[in-house]
C-alpha distance (Angstrom), angle and dihedral (degrees) to the residues before:
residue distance angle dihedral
X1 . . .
X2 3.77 . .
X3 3.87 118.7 .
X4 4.08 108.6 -114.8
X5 4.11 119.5 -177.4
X6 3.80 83.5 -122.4
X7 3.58 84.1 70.7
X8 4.23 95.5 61.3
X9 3.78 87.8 48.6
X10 3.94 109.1 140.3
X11 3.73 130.2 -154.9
X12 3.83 118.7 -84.7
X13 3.55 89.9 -115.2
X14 3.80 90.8 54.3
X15 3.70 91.3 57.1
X16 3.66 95.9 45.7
X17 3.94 83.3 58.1
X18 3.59 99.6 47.6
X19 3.93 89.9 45.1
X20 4.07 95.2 49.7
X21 4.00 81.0 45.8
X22 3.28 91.8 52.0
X23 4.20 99.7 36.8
X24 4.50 81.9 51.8
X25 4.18 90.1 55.5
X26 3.84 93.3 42.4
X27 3.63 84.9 47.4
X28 4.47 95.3 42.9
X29 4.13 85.0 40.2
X30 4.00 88.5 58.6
X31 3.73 99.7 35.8
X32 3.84 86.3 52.4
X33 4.45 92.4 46.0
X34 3.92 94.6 54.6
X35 4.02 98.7 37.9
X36 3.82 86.3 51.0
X37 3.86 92.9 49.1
X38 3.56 88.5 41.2
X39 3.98 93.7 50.8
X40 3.67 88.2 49.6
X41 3.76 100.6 48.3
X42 3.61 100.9 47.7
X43 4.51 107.2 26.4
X44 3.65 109.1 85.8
X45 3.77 104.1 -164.4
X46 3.43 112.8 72.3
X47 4.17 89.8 -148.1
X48 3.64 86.3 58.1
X49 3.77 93.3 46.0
X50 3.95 95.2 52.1
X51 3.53 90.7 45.9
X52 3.76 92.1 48.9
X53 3.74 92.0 45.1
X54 3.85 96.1 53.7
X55 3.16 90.8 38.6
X56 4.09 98.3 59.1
X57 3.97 81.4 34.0
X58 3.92 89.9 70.1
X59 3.48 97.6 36.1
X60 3.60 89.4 57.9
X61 3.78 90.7 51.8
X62 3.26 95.7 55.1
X63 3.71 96.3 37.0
X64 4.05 81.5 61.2
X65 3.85 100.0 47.4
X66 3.72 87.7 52.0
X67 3.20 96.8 55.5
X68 3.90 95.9 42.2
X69 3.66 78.8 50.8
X70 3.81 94.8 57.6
X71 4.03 91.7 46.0
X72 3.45 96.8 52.8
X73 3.90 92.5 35.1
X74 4.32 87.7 123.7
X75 3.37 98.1 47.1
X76 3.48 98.2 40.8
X77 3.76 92.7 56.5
X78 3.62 99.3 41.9
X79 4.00 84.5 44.8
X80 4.51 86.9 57.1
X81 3.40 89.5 42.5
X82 3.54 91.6 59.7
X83 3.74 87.1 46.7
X84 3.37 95.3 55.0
X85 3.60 95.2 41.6
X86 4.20 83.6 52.1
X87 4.09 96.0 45.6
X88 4.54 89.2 46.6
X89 3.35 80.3 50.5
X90 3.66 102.4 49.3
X91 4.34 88.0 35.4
X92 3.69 88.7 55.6
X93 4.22 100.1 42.2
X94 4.58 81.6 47.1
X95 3.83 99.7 38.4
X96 3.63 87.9 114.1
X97 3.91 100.2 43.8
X98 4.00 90.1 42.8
X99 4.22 95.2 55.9
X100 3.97 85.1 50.5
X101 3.79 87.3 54.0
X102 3.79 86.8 42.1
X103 3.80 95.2 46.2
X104 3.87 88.6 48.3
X105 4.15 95.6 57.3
X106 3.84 87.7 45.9
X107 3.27 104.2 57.7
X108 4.05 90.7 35.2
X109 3.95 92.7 51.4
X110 3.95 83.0 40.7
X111 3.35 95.7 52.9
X112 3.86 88.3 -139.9
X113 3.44 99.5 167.1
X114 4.42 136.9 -37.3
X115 3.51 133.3 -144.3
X116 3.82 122.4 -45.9
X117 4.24 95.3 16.4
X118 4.02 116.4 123.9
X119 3.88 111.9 -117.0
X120 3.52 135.2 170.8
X121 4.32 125.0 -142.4
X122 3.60 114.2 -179.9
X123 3.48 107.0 -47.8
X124 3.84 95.3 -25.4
X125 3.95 117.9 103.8
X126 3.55 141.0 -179.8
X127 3.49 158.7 76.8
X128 4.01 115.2 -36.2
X129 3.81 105.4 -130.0
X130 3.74 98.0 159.6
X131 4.08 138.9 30.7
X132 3.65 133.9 -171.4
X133 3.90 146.0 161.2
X134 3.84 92.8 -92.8
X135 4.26 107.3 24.0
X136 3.58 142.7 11.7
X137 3.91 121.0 -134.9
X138 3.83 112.4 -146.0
X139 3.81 122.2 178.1
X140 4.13 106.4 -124.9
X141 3.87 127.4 -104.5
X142 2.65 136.5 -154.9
X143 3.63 157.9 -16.6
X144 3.79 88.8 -94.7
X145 3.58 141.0 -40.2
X146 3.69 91.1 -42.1
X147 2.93 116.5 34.9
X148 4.18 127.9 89.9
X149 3.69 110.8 -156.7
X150 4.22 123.4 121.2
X151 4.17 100.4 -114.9
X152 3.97 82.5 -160.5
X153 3.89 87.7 -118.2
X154 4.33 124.9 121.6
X155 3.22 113.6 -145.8
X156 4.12 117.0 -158.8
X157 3.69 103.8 -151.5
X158 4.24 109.2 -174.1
X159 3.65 113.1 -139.5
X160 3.43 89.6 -113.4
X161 3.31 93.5 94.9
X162 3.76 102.1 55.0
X163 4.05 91.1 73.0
X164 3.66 97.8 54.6
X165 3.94 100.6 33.3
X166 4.07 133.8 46.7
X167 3.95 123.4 -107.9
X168 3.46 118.2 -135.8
X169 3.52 107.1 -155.1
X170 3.91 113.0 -164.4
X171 3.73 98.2 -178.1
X172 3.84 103.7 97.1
X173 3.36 102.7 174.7
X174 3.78 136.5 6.9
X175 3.68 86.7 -111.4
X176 3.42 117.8 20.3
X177 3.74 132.8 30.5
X178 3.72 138.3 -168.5
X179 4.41 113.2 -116.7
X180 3.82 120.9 -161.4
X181 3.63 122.4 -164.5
X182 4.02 133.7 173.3
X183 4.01 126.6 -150.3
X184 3.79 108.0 -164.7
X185 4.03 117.8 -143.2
X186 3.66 141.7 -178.0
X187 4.01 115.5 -111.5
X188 3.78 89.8 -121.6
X189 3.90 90.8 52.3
X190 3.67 122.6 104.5
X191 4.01 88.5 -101.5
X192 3.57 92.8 158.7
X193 3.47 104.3 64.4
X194 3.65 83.7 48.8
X195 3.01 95.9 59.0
X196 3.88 97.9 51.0
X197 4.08 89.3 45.0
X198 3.29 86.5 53.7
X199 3.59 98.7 51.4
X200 3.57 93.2 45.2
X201 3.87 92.2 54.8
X202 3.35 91.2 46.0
X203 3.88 95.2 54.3
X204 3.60 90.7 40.9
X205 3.93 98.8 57.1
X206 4.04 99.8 34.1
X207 4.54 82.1 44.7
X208 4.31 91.3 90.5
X209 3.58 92.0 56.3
X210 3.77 106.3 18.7
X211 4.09 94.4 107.4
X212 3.89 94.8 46.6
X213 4.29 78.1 53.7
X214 3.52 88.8 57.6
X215 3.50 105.1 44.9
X216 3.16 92.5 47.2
X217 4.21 98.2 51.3
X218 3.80 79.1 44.0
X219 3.71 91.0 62.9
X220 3.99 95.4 37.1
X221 4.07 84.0 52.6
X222 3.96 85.8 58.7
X223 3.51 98.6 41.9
X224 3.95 91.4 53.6
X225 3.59 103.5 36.7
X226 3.89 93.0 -111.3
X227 3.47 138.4 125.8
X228 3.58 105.7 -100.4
X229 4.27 113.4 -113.0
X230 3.62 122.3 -121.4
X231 4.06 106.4 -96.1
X232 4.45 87.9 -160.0
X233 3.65 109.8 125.1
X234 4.16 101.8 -118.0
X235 3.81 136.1 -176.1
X236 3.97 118.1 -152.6
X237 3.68 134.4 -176.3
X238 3.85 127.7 -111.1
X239 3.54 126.0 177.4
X240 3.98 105.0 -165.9
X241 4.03 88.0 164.4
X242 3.74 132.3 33.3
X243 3.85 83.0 -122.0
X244 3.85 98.8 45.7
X245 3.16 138.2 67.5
X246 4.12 120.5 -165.5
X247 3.60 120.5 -152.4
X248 4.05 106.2 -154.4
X249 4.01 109.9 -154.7
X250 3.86 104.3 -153.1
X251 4.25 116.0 -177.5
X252 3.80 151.7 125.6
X253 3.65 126.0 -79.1
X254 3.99 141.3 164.1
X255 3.63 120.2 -96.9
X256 3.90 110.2 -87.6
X257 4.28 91.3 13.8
X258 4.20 101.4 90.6
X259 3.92 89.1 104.9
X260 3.34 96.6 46.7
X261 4.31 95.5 42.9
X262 4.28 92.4 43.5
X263 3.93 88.2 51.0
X264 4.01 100.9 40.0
X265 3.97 83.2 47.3
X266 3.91 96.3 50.3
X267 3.78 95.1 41.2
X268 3.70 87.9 58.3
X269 3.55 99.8 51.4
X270 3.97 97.7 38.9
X271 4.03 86.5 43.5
X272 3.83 92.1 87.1
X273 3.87 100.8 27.1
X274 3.57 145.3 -4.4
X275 3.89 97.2 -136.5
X276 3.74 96.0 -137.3
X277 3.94 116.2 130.0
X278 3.46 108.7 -112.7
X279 4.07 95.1 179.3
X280 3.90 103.5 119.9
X281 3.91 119.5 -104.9
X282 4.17 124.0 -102.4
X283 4.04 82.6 -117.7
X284 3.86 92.3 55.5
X285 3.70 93.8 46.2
X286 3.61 89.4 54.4
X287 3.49 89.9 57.2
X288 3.79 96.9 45.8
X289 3.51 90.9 58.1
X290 3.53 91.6 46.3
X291 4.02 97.9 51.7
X292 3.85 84.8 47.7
């Protein structure tokens, strides 16, 4: 079909727009011509003049854009309310995808954690092996809180996540990191000694590199502004339970060797004994006598 000019014909209100536009330019482009001349024919100092000159320039400028602005008032809003309808759209259909981007510059410009630290998300922990704009790949540990063993599984963890929830990140250091264990006992076990074999294990294990530890905590202190933490293996007391009592086994260890330290330690001290009183109760002595 052959192209006619009746075919670009435009809506009488469309040329009354473009015609008012065009009447308010004429009009600006005029203004603009004679107050120039007239700036330059009759103001001496030439600072003056320039500053005169740009000054009417930009008022003319934005003289025009308002008024362009008030011709095309209807179009213009019905053209940003299509916009906006577009970009809620668009926001809504990508909610997911933009958090992941989110999560990814908050923990980068946080400085969370990097590659190869131990963090914990929720119930997900492990190892981070992999990062990218949209998820982070961490190798699971586990079984639990506590414990430090690979359980072979990946978990793919999108970064989501990391702008609605908290990272625990228990790498301290690059090189050394801090390991907390608990061994639960009965009140009328012999917690005490316990607690002194443990403490004496402890010592005796962390002792080869416990002044490299404390250098370098010293130096971490320094770098961060803090006071730098005690690096001396320790054993405290919690009672969770009137009928417990929880030994907590605080001390120094290379990156990547908690495992290995927690179960050297508690082999030693349960190698010999167990600590648990094995003396019989008052109830079942009453009831020996009785079944004699």
């Amino acid at each position: 079909m052959a192209l006619t000019p009746e075919s670009f014909s435009l809506p009488d209100s469309m040329w009354r727009l473009l015609i008012s536009t065009g009447l308010l330019l004429l009009a600006i482009i005029i203004l603009r011509t004679l107050t120039a001349r007239f700036i330059r024919r009759n103001v001496a100092s030439s600072e003056l003049r320039g500053r005169l000159l740009v000054n009417f320039r930009n008022g003319f400028l934005l003289l025009g854009i308002l008024g362009v602005a008030l011709i095309w008032g209807d179009q213009i809003r019905s053209l940003a309310l299509s916009i906006v309808a577009i970009a809620v759209a668009f926001v809504v259909a990508t909610k997911e995808l933009i958090l992941c981007v989110s999560g990814a510059i908050l923990k980068s410009g946080a400085g969370s954690f990097n590659l190869g630290d131990r963090i914990q998300v929720k119930d997900f922990r492990g190892d981070v092996i992999d990062q990218t704009l949209l998820a982070t790949t961490i190798l699971e540990v586990g079984p639990g809180k506590t414990g430090h063993q690979r359980t072979g599984r990946m978990v793919v963890i999108p970064n989501a996540l990391f702008v609605s929830e908290p990272v625990t990140n228990e790498s301290f250091t690059d090189h050394w990191d801090f390991h907390v264990f608990t061994v639960p006992f009965k009140r009328e076990d012999d917690w005490q000694a316990a607690q002194k074999a443990l403490l004496e294990a402890a010592n005796r294990h962390c002792r080869p590199y416990l002044e490299s530890a404390r250098k370098h905590m010293n130096k971490v202190g320094v770098l961060r502004g803090l006071e730098a933490p005690s690096v001396d293996p320790r054993v405290t007391i919690q009672a969770p339970v009137a009928s417990e009592i929880h030994l907590t086994v605080r001390l120094p260890v290379k990156s990547g060797q908690r495992s290995y330290i927690e179960q050297a330690i508690l082999s030693e001290v349960f190698a010999s004994t167990d600590f648990f009183n094995q003396e019989p109760r008052p109830c079942d002595d009453e009831k020996q006598e009785r079944d004699l």
